[in-house]
GUDREN-799579 format. One record per atom (N, C-alpha, C): residue number from 1; atom name; z, y, x. Coordinates in Angstrom, 2 decimals. Atoms other than C-alpha are relative to their C-alpha. Last residue first. Example, Ala and Ser with C-alpha at 12.3 -4.5 7.8 and 13.67 -1.06 7.14 Angstrom:
BEGIN
@num->2 atome->N c3->-0.06 c2->-1.19 c1->-0.82 $
@num->2 atome->CA c3->7.14 c2->-1.06 c1->13.67 $
@num->2 atome->C c3->0.73 c2->1.09 c1->-0.77 $
@num->1 atome->N c3->0.00 c2->-1.19 c1->0.89 $
@num->1 atome->CA c3->7.80 c2->-4.50 c1->12.30 $
@num->1 atome->C c3->0.00 c2->1.20 c1->0.90 $
***
This chain:
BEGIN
@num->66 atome->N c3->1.71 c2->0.45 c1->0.82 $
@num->66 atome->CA c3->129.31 c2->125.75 c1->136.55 $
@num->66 atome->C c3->-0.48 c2->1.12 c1->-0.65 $
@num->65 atome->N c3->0.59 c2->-0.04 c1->-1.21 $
@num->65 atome->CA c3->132.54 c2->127.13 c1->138.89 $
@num->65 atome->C c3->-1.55 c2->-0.14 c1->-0.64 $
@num->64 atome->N c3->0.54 c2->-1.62 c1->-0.22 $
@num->64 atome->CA c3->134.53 c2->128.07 c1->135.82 $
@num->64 atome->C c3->-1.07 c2->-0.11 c1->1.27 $
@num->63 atome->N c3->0.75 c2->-0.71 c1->0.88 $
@num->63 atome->CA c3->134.48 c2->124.54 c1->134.43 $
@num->63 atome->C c3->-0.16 c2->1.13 c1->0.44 $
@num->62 atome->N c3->1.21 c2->0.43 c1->-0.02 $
@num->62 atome->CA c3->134.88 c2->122.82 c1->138.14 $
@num->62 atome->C c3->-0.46 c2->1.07 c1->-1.53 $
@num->61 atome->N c3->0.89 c2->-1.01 c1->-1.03 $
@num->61 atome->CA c3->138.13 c2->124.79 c1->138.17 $
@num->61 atome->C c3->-1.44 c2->-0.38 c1->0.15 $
@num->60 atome->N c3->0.43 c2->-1.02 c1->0.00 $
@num->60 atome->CA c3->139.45 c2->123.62 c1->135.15 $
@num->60 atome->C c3->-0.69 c2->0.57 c1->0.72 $
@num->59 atome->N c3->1.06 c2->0.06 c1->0.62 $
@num->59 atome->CA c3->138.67 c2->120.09 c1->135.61 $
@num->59 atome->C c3->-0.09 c2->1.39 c1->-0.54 $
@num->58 atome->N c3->1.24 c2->-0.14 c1->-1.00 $
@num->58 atome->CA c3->140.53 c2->120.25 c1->138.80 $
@num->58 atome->C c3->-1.14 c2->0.20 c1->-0.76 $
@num->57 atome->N c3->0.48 c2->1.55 c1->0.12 $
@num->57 atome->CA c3->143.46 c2->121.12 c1->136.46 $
@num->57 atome->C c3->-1.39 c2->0.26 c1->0.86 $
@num->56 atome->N c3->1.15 c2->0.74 c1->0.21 $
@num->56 atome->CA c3->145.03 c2->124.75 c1->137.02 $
@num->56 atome->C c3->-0.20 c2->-1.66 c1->0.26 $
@num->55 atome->N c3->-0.27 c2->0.96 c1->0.79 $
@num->55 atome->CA c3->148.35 c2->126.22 c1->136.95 $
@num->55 atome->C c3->-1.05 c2->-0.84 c1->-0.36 $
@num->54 atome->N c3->0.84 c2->-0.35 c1->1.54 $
@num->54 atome->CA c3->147.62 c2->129.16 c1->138.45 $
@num->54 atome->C c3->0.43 c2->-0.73 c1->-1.13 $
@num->53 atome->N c3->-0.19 c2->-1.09 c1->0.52 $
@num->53 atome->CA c3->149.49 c2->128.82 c1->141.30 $
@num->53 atome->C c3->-0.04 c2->0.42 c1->-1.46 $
@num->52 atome->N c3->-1.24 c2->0.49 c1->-0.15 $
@num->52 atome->CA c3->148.66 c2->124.85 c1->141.86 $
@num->52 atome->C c3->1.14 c2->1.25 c1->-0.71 $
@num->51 atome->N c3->-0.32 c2->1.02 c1->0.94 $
@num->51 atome->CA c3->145.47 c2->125.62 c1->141.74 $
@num->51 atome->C c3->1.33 c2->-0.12 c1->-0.32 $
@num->50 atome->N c3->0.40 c2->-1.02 c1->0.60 $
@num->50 atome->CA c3->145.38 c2->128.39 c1->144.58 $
@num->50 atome->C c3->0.39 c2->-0.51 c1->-1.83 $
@num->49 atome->N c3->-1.47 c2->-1.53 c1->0.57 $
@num->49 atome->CA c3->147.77 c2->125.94 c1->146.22 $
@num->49 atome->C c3->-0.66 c2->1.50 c1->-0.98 $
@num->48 atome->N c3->-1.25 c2->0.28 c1->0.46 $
@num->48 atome->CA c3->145.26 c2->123.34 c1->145.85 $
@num->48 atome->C c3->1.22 c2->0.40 c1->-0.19 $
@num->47 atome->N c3->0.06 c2->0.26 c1->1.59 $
@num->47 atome->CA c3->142.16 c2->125.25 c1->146.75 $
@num->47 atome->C c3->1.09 c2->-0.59 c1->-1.06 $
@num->46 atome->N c3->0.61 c2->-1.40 c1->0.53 $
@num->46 atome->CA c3->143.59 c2->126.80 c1->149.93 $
@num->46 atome->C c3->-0.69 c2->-0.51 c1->-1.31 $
@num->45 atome->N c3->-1.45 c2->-0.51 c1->0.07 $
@num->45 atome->CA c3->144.80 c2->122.91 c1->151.18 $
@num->45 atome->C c3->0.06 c2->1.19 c1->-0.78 $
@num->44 atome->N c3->-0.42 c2->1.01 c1->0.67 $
@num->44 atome->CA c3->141.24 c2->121.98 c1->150.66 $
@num->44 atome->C c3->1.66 c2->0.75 c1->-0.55 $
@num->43 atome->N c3->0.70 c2->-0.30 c1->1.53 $
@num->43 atome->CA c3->139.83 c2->124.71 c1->152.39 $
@num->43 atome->C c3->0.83 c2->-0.80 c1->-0.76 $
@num->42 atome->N c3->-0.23 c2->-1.32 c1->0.21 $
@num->42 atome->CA c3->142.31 c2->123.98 c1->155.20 $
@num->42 atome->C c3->-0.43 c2->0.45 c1->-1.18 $
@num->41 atome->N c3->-1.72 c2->0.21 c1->0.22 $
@num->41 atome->CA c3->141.29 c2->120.31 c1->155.15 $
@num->41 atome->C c3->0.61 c2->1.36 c1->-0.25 $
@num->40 atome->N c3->-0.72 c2->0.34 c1->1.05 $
@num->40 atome->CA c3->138.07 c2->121.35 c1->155.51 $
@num->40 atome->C c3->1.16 c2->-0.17 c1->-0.49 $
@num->39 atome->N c3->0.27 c2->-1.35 c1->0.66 $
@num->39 atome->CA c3->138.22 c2->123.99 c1->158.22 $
@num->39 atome->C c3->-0.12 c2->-0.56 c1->-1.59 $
@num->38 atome->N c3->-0.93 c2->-0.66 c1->-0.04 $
@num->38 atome->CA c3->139.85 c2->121.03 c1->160.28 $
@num->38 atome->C c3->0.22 c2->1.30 c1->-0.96 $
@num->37 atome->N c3->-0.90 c2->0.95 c1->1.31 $
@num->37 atome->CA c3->137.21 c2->118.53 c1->159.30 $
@num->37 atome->C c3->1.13 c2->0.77 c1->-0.01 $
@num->36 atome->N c3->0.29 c2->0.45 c1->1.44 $
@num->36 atome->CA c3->134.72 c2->121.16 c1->160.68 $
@num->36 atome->C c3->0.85 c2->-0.63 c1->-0.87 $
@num->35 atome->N c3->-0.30 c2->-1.67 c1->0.35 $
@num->35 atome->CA c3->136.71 c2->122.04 c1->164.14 $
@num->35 atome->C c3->-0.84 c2->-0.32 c1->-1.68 $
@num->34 atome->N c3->-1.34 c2->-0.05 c1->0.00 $
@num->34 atome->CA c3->136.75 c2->117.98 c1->164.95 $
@num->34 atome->C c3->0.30 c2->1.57 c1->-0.97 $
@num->33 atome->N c3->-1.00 c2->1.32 c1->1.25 $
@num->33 atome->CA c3->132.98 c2->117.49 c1->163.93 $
@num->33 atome->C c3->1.61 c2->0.05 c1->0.09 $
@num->32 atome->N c3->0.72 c2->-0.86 c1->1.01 $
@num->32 atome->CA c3->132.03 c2->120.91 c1->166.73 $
@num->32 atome->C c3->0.57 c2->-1.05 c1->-1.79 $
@num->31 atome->N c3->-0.36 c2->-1.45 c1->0.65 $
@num->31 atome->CA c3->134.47 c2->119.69 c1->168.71 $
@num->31 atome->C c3->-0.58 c2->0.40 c1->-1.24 $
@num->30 atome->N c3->-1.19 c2->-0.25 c1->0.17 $
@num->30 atome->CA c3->132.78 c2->116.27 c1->169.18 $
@num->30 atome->C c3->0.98 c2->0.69 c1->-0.42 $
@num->29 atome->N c3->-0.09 c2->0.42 c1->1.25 $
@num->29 atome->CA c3->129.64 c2->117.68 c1->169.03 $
@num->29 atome->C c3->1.35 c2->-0.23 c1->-0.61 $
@num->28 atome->N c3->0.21 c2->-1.33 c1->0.85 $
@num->28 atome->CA c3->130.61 c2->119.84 c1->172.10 $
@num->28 atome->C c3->0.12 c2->-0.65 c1->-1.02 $
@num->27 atome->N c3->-1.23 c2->-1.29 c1->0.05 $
@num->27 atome->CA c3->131.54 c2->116.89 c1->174.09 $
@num->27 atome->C c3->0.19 c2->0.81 c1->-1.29 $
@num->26 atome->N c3->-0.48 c2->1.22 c1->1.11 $
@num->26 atome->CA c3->128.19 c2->114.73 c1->173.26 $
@num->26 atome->C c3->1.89 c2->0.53 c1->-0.29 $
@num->25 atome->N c3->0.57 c2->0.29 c1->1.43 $
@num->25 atome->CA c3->126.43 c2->117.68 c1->174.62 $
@num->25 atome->C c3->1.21 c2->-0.82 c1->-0.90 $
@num->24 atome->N c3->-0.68 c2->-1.73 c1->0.37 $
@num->24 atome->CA c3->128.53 c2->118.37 c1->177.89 $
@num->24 atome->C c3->-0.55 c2->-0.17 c1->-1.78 $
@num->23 atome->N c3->-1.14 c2->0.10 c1->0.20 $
@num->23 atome->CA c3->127.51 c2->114.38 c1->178.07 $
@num->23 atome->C c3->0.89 c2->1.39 c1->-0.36 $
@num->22 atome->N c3->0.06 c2->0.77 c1->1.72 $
@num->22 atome->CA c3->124.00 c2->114.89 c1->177.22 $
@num->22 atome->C c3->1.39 c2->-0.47 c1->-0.03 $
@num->21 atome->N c3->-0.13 c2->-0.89 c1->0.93 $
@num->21 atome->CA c3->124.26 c2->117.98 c1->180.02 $
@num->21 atome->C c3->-0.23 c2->-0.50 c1->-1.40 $
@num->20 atome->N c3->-1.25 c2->-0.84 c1->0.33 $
@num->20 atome->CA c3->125.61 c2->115.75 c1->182.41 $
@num->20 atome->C c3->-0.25 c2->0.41 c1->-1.01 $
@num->19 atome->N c3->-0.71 c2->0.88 c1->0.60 $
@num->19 atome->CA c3->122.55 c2->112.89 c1->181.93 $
@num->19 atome->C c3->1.39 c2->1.08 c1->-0.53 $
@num->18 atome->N c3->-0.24 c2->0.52 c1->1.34 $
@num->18 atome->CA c3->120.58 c2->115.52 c1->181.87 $
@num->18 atome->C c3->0.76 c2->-0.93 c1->0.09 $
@num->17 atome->N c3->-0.42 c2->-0.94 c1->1.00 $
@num->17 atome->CA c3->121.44 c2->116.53 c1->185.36 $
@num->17 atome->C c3->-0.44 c2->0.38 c1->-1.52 $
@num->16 atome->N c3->-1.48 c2->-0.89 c1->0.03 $
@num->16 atome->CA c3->121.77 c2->113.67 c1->187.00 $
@num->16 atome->C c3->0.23 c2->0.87 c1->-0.91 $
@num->15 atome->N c3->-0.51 c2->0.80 c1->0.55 $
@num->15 atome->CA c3->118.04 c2->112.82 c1->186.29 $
@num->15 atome->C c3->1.46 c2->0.18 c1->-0.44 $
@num->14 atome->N c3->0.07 c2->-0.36 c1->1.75 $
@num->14 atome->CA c3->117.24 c2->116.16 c1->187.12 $
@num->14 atome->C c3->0.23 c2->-1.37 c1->-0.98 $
@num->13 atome->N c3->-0.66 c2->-1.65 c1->0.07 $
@num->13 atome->CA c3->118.52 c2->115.21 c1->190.64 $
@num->13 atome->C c3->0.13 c2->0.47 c1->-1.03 $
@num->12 atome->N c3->-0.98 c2->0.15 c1->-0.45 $
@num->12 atome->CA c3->117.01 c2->111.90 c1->190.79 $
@num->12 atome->C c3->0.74 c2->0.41 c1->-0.26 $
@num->11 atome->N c3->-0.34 c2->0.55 c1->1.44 $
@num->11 atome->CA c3->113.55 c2->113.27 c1->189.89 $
@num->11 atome->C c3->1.70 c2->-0.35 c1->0.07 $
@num->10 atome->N c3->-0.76 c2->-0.78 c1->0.30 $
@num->10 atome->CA c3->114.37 c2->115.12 c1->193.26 $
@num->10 atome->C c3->-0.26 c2->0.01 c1->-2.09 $
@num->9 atome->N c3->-1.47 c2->-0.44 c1->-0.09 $
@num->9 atome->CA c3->115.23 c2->112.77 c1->195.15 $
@num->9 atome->C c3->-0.18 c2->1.02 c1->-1.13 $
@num->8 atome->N c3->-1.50 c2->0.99 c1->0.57 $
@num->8 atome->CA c3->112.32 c2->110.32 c1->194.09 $
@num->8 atome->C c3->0.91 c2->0.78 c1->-0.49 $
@num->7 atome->N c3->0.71 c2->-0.36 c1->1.77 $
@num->7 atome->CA c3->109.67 c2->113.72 c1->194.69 $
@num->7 atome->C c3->1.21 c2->-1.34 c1->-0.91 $
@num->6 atome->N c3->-0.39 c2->-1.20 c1->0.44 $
@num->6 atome->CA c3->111.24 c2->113.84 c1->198.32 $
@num->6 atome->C c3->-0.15 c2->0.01 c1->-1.43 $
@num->5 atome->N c3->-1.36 c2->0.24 c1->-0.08 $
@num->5 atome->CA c3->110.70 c2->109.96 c1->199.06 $
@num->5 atome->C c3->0.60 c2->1.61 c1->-0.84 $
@num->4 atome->N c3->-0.41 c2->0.92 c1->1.25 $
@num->4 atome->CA c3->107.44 c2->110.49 c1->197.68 $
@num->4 atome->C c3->1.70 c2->-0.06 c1->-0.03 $
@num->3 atome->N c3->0.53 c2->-0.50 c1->1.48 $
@num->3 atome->CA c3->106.60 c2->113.21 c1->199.87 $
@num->3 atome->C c3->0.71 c2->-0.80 c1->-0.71 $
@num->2 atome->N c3->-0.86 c2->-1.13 c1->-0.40 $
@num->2 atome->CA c3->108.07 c2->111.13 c1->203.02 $
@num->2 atome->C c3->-0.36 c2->1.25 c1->-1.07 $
@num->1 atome->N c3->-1.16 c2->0.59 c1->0.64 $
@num->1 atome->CA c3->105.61 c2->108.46 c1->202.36 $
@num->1 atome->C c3->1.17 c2->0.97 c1->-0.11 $
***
């Protein structure tokens, strides 16, 4: 019995430690979707003043883009 008990603790253990590392996970994503909508918006902002410069319509810039 004293085996088993050991082989419990030490599922147990790696139990623990996926659970952390699906929470270090679920973290990261987080970031990772925060730092994306941030690099849009930026893009965004950087197409509309480029636009904006120029004097362009959105339907200009789609024609030179095709």
């Amino acid at each position: 019995m004293a085996r088993k008990a050991n082989y419990d603790e030490k599922i147990k253990v790696i139990e623990e430690k996926i659970e952390k590392k699906s929470a270090e996970m679920k973290a990261l994503k987080a970031q990772l979707t925060e730092i994306k909508t941030k690099k849009a918006q930026d893009d965004y902002q950087e197409l509309m003043e480029y636009m904006k410069v120029n004097n362009m319509s959105a339907d200009e810039v789609l024609s030179k883009l095709r």
